[in-house]
N, CA, C and O of each residue as an XYZ file, in Angstrom:
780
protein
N      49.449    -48.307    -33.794
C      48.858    -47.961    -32.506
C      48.055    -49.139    -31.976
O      47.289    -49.792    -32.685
N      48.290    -49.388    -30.598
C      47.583    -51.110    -30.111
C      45.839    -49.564    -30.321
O      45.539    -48.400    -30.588
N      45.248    -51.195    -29.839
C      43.632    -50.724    -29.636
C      43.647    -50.506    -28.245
O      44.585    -50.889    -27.546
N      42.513    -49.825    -27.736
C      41.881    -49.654    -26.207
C      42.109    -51.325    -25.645
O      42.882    -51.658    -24.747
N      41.367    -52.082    -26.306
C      41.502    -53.160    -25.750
C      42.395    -53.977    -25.332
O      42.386    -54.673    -24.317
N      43.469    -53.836    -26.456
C      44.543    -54.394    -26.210
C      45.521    -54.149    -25.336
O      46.404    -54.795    -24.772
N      45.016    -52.710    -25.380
C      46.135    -52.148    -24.623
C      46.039    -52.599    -22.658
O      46.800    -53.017    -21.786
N      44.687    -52.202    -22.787
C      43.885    -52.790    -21.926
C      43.838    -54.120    -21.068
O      43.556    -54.174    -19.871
N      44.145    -55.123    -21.846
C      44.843    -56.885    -21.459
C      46.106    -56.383    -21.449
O      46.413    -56.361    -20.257
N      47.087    -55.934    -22.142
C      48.552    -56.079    -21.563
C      48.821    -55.131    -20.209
O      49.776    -55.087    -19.434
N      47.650    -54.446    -20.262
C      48.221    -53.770    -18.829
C      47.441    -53.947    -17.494
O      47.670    -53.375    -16.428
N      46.371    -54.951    -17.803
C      45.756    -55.420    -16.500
C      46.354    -56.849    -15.589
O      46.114    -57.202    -14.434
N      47.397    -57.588    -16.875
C      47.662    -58.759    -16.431
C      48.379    -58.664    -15.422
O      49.273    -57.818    -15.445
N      48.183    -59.586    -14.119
C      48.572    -59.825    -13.434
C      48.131    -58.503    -12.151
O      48.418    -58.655    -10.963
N      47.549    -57.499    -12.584
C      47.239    -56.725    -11.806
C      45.687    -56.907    -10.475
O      45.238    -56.286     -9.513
N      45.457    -57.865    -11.075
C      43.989    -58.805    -10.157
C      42.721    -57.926    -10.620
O      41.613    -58.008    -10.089
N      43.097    -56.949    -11.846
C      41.805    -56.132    -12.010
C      40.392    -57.432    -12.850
O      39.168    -57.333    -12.768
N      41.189    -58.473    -13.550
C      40.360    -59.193    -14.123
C      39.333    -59.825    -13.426
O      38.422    -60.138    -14.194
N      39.097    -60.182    -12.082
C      38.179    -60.638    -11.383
C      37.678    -59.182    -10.596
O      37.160    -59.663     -9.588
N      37.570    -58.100    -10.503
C      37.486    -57.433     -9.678
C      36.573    -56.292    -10.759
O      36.668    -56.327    -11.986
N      35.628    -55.231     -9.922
C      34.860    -54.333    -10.441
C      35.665    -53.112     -9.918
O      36.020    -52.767     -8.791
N      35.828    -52.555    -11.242
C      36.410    -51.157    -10.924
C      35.596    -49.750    -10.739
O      36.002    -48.590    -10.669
N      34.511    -50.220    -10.696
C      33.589    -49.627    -10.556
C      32.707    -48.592     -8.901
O      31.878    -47.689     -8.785
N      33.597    -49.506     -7.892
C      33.351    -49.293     -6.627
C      34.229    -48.107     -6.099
O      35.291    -47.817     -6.650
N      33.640    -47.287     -4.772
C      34.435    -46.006     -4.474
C      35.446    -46.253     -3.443
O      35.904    -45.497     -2.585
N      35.744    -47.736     -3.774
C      36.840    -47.722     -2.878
C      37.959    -47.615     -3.937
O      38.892    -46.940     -3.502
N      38.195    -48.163     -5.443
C      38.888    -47.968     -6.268
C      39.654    -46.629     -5.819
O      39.229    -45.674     -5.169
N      40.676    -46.821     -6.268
C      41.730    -45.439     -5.954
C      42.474    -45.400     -7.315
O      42.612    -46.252     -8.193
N      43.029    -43.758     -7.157
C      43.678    -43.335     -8.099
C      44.449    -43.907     -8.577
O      44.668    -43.653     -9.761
N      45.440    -45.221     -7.738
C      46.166    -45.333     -8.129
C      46.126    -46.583     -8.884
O      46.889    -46.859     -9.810
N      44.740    -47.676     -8.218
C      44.340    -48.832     -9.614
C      43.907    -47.839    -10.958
O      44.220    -48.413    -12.001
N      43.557    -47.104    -11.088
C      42.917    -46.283    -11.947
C      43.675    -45.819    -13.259
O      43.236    -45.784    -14.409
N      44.916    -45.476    -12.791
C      46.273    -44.645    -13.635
C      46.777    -45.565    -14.613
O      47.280    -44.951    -15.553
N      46.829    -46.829    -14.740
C      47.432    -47.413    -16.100
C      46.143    -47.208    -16.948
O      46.355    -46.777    -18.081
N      44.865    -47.434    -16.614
C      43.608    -47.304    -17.332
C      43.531    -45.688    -18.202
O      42.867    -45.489    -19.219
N      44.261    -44.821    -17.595
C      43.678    -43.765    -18.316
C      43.964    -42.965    -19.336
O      43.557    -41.843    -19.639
N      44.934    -43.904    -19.961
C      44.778    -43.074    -21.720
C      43.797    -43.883    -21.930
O      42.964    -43.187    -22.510
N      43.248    -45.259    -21.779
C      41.999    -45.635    -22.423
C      40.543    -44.670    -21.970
O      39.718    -44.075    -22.664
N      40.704    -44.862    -20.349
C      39.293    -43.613    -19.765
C      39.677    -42.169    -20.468
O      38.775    -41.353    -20.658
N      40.847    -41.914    -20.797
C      40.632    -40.381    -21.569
C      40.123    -40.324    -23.099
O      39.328    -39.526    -23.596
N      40.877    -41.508    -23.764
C      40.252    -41.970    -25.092
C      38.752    -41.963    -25.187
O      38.258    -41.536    -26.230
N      37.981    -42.380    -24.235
C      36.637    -42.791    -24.381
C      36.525    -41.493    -23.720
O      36.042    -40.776    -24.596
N      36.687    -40.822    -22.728
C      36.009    -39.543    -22.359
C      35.887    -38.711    -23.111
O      34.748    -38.262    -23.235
N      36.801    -38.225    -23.806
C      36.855    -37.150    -25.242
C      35.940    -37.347    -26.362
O      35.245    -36.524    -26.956
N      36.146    -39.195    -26.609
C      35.662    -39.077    -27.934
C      33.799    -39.009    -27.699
O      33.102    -38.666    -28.654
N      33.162    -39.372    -26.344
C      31.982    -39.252    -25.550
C      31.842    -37.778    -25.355
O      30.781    -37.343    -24.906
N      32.839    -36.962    -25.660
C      32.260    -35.688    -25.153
C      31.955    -35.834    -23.307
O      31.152    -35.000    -22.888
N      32.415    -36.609    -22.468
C      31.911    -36.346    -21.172
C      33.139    -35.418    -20.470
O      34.268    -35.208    -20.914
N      32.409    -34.849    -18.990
C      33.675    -34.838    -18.184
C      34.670    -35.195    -17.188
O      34.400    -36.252    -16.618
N      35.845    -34.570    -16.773
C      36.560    -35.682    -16.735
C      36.344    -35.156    -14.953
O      36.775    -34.189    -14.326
N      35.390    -36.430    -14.543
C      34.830    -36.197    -13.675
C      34.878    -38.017    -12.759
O      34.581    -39.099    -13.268
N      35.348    -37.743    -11.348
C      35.177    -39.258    -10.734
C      33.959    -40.210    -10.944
O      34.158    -41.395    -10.675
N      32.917    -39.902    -11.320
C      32.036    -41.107    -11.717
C      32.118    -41.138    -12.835
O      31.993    -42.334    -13.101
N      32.270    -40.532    -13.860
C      32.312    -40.668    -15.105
C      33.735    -41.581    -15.532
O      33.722    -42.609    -16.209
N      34.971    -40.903    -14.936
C      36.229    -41.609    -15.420
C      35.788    -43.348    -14.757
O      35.732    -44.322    -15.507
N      35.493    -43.429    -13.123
C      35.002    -45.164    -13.297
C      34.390    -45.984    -13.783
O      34.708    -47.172    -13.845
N      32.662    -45.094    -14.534
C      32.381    -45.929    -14.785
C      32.994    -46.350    -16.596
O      32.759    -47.357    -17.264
N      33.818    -45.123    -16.938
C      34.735    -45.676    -18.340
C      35.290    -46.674    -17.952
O      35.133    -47.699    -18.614
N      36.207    -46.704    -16.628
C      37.402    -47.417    -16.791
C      36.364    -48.778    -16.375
O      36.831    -49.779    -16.917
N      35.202    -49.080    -15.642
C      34.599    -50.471    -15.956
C      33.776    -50.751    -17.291
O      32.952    -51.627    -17.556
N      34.019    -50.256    -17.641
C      33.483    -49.975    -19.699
C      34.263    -51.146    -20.245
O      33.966    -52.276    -20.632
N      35.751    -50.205    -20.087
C      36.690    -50.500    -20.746
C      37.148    -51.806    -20.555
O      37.268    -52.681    -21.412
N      37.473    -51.884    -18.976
C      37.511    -53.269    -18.755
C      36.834    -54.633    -19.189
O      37.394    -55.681    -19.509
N      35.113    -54.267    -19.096
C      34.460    -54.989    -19.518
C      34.816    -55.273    -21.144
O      35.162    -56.363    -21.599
N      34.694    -54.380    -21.688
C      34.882    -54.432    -23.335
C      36.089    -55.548    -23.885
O      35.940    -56.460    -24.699
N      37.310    -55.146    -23.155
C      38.289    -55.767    -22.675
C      38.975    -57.321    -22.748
O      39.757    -58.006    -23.407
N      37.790    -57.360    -21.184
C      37.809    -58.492    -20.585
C      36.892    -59.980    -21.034
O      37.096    -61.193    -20.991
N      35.732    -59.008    -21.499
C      34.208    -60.119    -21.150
C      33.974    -59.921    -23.196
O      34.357    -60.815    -23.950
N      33.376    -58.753    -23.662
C      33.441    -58.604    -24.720
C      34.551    -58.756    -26.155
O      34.286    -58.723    -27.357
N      36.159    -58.969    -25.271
C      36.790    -58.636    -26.168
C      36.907    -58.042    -27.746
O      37.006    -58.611    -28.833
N      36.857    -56.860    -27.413
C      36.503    -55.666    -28.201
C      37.008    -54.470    -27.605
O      36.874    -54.082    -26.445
N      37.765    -53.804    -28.814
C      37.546    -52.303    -28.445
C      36.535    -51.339    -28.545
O      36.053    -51.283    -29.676
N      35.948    -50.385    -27.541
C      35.008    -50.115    -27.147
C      35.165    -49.006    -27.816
O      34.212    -48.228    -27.794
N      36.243    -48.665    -28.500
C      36.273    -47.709    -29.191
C      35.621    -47.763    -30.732
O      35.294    -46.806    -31.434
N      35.551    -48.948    -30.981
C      35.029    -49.087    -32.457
C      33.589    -48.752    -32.364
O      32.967    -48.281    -33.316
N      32.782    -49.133    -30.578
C      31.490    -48.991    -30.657
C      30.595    -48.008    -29.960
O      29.487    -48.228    -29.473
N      31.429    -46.620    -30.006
C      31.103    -45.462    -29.368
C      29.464    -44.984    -29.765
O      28.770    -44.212    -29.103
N      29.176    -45.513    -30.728
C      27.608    -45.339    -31.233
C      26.888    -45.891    -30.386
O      25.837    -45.421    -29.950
N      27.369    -46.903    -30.087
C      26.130    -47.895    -28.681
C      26.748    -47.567    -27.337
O      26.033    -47.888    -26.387
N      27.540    -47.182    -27.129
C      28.148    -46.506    -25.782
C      27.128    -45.074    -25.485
O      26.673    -44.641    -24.427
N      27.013    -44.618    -26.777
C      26.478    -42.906    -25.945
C      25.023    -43.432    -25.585
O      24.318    -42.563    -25.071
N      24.449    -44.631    -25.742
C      23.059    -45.022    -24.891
C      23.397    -45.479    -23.215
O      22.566    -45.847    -22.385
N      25.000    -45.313    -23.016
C      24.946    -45.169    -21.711
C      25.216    -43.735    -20.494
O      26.057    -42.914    -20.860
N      24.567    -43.496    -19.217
C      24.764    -42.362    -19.054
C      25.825    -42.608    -17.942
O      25.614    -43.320    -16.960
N      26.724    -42.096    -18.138
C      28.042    -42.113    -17.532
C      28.254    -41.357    -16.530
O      29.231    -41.338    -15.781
N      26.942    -40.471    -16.518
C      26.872    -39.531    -14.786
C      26.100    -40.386    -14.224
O      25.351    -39.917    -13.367
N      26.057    -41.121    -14.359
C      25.165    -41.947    -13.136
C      26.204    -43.160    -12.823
O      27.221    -43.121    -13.516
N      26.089    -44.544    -11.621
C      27.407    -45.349    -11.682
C      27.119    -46.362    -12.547
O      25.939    -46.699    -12.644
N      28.072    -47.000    -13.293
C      28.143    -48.339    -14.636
C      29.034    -48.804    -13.508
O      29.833    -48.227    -12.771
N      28.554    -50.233    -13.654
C      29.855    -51.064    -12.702
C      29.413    -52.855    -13.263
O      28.324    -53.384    -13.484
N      30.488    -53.243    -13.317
C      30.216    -55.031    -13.906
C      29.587    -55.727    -12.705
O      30.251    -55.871    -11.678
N      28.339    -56.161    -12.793
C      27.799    -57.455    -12.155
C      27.701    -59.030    -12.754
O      27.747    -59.281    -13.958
N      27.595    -59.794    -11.957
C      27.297    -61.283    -12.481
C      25.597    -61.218    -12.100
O      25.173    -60.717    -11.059
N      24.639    -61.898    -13.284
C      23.679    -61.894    -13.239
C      23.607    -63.294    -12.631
O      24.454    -64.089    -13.038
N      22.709    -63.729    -11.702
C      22.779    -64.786    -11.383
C      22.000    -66.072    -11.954
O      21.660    -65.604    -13.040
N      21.580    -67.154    -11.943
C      20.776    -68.175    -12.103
C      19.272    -67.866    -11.682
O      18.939    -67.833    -10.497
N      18.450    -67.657    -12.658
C      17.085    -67.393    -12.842
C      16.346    -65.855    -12.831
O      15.158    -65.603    -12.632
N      17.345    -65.017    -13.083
C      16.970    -63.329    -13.408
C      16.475    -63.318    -15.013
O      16.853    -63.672    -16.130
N      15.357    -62.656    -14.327
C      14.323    -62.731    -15.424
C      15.035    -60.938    -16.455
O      15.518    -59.874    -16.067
N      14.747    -61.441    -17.610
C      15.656    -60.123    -18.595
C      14.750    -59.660    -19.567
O      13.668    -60.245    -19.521
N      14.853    -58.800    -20.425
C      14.064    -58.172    -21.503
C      14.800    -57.629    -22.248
O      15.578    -56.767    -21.842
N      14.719    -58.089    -23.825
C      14.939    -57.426    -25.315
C      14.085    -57.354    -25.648
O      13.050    -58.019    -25.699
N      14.774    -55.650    -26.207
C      13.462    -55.259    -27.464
C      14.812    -55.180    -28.748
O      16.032    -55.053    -28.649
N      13.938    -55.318    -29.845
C      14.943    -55.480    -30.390
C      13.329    -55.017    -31.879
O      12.136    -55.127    -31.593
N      13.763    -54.632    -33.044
C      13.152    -53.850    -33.723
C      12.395    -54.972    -34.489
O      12.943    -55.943    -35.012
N      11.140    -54.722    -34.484
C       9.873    -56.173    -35.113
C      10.378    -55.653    -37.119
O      10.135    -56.389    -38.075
N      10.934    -54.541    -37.203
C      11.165    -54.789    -38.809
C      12.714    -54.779    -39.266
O      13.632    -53.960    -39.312
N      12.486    -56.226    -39.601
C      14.241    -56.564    -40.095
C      15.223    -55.825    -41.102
O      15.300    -56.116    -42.295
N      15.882    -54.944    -40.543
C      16.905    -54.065    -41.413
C      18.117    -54.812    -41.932
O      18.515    -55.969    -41.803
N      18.670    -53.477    -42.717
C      19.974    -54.086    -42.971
C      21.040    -53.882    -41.819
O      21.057    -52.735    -41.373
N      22.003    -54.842    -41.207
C      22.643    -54.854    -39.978
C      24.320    -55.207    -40.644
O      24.830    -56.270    -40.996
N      25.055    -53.238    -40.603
C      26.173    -53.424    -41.482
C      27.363    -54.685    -41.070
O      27.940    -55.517    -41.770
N      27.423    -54.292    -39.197
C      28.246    -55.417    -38.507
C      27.068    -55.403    -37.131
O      26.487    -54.504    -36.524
N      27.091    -56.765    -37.045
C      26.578    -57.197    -35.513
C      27.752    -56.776    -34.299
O      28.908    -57.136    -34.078
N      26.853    -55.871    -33.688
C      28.115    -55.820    -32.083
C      28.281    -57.104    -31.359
O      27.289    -57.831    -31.415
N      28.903    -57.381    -30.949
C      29.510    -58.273    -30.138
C      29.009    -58.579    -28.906
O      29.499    -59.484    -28.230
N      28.141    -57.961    -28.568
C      27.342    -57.515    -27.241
C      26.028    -57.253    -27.470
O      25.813    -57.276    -28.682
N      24.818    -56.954    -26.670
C      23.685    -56.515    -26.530
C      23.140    -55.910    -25.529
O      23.811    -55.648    -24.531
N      21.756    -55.565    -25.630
C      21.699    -54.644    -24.266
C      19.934    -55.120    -23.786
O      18.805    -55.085    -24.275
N      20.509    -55.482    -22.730
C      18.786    -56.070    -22.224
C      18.553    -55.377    -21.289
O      19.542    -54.683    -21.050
N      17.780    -55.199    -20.640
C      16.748    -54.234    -19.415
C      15.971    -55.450    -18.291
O      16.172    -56.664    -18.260
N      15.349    -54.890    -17.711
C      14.564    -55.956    -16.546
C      13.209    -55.669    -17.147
O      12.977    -54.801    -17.989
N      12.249    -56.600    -16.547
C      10.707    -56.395    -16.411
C       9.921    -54.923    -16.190
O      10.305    -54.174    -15.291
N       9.220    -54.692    -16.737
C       8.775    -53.518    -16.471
C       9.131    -52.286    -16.895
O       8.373    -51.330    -16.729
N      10.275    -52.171    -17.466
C      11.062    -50.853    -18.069
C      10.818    -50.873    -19.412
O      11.049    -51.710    -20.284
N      10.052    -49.254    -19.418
C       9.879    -48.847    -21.014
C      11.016    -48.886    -21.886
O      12.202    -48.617    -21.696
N      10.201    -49.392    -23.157
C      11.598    -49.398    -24.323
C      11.934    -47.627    -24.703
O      12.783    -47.250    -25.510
N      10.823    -46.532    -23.705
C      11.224    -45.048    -23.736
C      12.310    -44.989    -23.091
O      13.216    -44.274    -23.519
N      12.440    -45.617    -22.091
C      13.436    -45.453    -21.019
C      14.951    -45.946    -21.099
O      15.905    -45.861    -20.326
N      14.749    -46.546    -22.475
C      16.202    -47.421    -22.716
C      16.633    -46.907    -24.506
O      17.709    -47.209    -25.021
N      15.918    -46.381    -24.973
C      16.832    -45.701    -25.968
C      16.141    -45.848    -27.128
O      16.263    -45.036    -28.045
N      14.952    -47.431    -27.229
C      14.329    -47.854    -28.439
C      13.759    -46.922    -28.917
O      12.963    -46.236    -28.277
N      14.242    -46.615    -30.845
C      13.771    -45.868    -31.342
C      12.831    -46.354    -32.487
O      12.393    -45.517    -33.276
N      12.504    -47.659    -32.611
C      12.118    -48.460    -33.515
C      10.621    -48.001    -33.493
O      10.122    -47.857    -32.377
N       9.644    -47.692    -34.881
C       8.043    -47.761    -34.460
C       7.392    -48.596    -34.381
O       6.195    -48.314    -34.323
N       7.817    -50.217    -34.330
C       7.467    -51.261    -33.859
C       8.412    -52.495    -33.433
O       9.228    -53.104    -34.125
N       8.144    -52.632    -32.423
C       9.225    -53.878    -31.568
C       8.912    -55.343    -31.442
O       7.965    -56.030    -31.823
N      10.265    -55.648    -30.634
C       9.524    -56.943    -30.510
C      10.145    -57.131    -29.003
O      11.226    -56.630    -28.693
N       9.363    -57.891    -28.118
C       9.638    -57.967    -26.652
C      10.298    -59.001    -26.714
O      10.057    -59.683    -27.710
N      11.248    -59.488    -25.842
C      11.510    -61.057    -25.759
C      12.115    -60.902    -24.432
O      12.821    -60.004    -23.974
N      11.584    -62.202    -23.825
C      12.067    -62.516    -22.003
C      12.710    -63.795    -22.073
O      12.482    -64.864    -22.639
N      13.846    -63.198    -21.087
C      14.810    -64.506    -21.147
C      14.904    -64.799    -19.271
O      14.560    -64.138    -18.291
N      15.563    -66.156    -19.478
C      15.983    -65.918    -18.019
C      17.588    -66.590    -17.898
O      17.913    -67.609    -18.507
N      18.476    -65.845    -17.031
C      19.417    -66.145    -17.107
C      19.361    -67.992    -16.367
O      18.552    -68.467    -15.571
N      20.564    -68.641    -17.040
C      20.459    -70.363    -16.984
C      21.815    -70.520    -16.605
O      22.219    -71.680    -16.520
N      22.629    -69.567    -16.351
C      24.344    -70.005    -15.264
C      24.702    -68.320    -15.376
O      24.414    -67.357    -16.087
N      25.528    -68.651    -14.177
C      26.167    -66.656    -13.839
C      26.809    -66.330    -15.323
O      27.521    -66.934    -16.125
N      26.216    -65.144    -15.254
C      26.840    -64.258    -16.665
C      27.020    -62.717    -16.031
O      26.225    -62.135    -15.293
N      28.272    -62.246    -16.526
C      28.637    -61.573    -16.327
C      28.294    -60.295    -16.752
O      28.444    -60.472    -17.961
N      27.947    -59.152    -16.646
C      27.409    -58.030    -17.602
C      27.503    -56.527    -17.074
O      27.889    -56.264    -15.935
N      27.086    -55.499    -18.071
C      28.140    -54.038    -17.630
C      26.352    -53.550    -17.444
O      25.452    -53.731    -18.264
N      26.260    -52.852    -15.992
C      25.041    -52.495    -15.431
C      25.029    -51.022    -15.353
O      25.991    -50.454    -14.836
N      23.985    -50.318    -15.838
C      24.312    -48.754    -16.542
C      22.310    -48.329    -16.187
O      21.362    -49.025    -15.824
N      22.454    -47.010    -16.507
C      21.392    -46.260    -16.737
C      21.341    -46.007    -18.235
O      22.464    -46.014    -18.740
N      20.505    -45.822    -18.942
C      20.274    -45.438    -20.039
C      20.230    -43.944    -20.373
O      19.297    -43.297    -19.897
N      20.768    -43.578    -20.827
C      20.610    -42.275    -21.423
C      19.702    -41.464    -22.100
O      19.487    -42.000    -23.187
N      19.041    -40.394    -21.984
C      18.194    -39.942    -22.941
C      19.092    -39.701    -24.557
O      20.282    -39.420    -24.700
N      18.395    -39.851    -25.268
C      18.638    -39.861    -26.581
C      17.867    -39.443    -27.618
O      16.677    -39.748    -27.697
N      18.621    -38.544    -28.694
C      17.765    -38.267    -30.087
C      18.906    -39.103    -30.800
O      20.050    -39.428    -30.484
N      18.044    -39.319    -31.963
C      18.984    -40.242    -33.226
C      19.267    -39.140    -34.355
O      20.316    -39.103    -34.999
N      18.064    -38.135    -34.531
C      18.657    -37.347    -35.605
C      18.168    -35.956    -35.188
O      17.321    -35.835    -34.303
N      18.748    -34.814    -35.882
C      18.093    -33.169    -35.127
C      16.688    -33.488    -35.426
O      16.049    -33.154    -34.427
N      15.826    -34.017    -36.399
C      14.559    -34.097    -36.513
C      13.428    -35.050    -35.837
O      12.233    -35.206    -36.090
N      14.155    -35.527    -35.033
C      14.469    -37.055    -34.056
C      12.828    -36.229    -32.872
O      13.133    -35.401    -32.014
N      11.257    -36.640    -33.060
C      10.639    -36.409    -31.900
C       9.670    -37.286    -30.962
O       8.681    -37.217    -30.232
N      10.664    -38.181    -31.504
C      10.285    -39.513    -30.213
C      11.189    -39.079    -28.604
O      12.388    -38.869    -28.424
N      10.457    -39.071    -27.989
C      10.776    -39.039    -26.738
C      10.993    -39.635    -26.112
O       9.958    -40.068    -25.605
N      12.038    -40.154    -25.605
C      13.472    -41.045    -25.078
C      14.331    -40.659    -23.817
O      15.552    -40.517    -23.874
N      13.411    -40.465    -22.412
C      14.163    -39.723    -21.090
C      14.755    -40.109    -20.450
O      15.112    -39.626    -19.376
N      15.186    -41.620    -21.167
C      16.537    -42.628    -20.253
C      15.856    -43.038    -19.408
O      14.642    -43.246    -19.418
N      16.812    -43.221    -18.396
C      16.816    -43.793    -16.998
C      16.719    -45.240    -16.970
O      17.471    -45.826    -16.191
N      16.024    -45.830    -17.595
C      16.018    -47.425    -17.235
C      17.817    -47.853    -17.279
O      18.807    -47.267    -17.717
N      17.612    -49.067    -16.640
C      18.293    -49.904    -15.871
C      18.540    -50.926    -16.889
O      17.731    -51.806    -17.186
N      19.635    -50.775    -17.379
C      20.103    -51.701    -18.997
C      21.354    -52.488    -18.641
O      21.981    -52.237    -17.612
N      21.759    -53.560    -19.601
C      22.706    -54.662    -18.908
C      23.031    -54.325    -20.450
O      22.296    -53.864    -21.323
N      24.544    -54.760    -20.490
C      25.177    -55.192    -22.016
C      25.945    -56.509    -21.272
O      26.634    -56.710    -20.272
N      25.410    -57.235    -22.349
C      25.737    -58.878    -22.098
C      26.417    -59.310    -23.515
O      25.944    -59.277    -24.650
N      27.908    -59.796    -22.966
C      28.564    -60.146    -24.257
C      27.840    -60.903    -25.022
O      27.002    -61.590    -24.438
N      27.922    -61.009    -26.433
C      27.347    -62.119    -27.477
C      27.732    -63.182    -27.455
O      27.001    -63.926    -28.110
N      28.857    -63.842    -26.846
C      29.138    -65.246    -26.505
C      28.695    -65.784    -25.314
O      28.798    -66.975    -25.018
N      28.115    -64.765    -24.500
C      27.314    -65.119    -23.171
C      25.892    -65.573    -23.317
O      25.318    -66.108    -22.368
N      25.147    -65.326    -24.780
C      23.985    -65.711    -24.995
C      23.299    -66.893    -24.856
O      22.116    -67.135    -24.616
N      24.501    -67.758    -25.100
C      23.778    -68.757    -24.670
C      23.405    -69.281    -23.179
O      22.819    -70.363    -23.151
N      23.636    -68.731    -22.095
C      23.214    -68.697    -21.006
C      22.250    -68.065    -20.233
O      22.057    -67.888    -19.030
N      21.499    -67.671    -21.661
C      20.012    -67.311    -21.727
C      18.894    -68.092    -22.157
O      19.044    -68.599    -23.268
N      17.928    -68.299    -21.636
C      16.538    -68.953    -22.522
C      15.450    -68.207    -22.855
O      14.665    -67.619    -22.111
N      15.479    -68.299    -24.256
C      14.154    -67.283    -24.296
C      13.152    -68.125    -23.957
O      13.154    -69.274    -24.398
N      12.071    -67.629    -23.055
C      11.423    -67.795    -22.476
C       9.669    -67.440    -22.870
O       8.724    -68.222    -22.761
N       9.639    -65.536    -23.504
C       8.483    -65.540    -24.163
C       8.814    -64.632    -25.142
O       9.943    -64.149    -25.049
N       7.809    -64.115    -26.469
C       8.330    -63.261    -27.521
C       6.659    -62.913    -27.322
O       5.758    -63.682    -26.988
N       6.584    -61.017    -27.760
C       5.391    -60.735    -27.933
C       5.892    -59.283    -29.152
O       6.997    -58.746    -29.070
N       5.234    -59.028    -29.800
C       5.583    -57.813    -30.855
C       4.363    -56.861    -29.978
O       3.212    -57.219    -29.729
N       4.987    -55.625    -29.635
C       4.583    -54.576    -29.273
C       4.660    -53.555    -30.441
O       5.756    -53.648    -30.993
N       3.787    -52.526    -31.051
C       3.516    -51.656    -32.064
C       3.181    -50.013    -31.049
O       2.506    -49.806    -30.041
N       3.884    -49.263    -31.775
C       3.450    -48.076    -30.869
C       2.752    -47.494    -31.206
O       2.367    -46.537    -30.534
């Protein structure tokens, strides 16, 4: 069986979806239809429904995953459900000097595989608002240093386990920026925040 992804490059080529956001409501059913055993793959295994903002912003998921990440997005459905898919996901280029934010956990675990990707936020947005479940962080500000490309989402509310009572009500405004795009970042400042 090919992967999402793969399947994904052999059936976008030549179709002009590679420069283009599928994400917009002018998209029609009918750019849409080679995409959707992958948007049904990811809708099912997400539990979402199969609903017009939800199926686009999969099918710019997918693309992205695809295209920019090369990866199937299926291997990383664990970091996908921190996005909320009723709201719109659509690929932007971040431009030259957008200021960014990772939190990323101040106590070093064991990390079975690194994703391929990451997920940064803007200035000002709680690490409540984006999914961090860590009880102590670490801040870090970057600023973008040439256009990078990245999948622009709402965050999802989230529990990690049924006993899970950190309170986590989404909404912030989160970017996943491929891991080979990193370097078109500078970190800029690091501060450890403790909750």
């Amino acid at each position: 069986m090919q992967s999402t992804s793969a399947s994904l490059r052999g059936r976008t080529r030549g179709t002009g979806l590679r420069h283009k956001s599928l994400a917009g409501p002018q998209r029609s059913r009918k750019v849409l239809e080679p995409l959707m055993p992958d948007i049904n793959a990811l809708r099912l295994e997400l539990r979402l429904p199969d609903a017009p903002i939800v199926n686009l912003g999969l099918a710019a998921t997918a693309e992205f995953f695809g295209m920019v990440v090369n990866a199937d997005p299926m291997k990383w459905l664990s970091y996908l459900r921190g996005i909320d898919f009723h709201r719109p996901v659509r690929q932007v280029i971040l431009e030259r000097h957008k200021t960014l934010v990772r939190y990323e956990s101040a106590d070093r675990r064991e990390i079975r595989e690194l994703p391929p990707f990451g997920y940064f936020t803007e200035p000002g947005v709680s690490p409540f608002h984006t999914g961090t479940s860590w009880p102590a962080w670490d801040f870090k500000e970057f600023s973008v240093v040439a256009p990078t490309r990245a999948l622009l989402s709402s965050a999802s509310s989230i529990s990690f386990t049924p006993g899970d009572r950190v309170s986590r009500q989404g909404g912030g405004i989160q970017y996943i920026i491929s891991r080979a795009d990193w370097p078109k970042l500078l970190r800029v400042a690091d501060t450890r925040r403790i909750r």
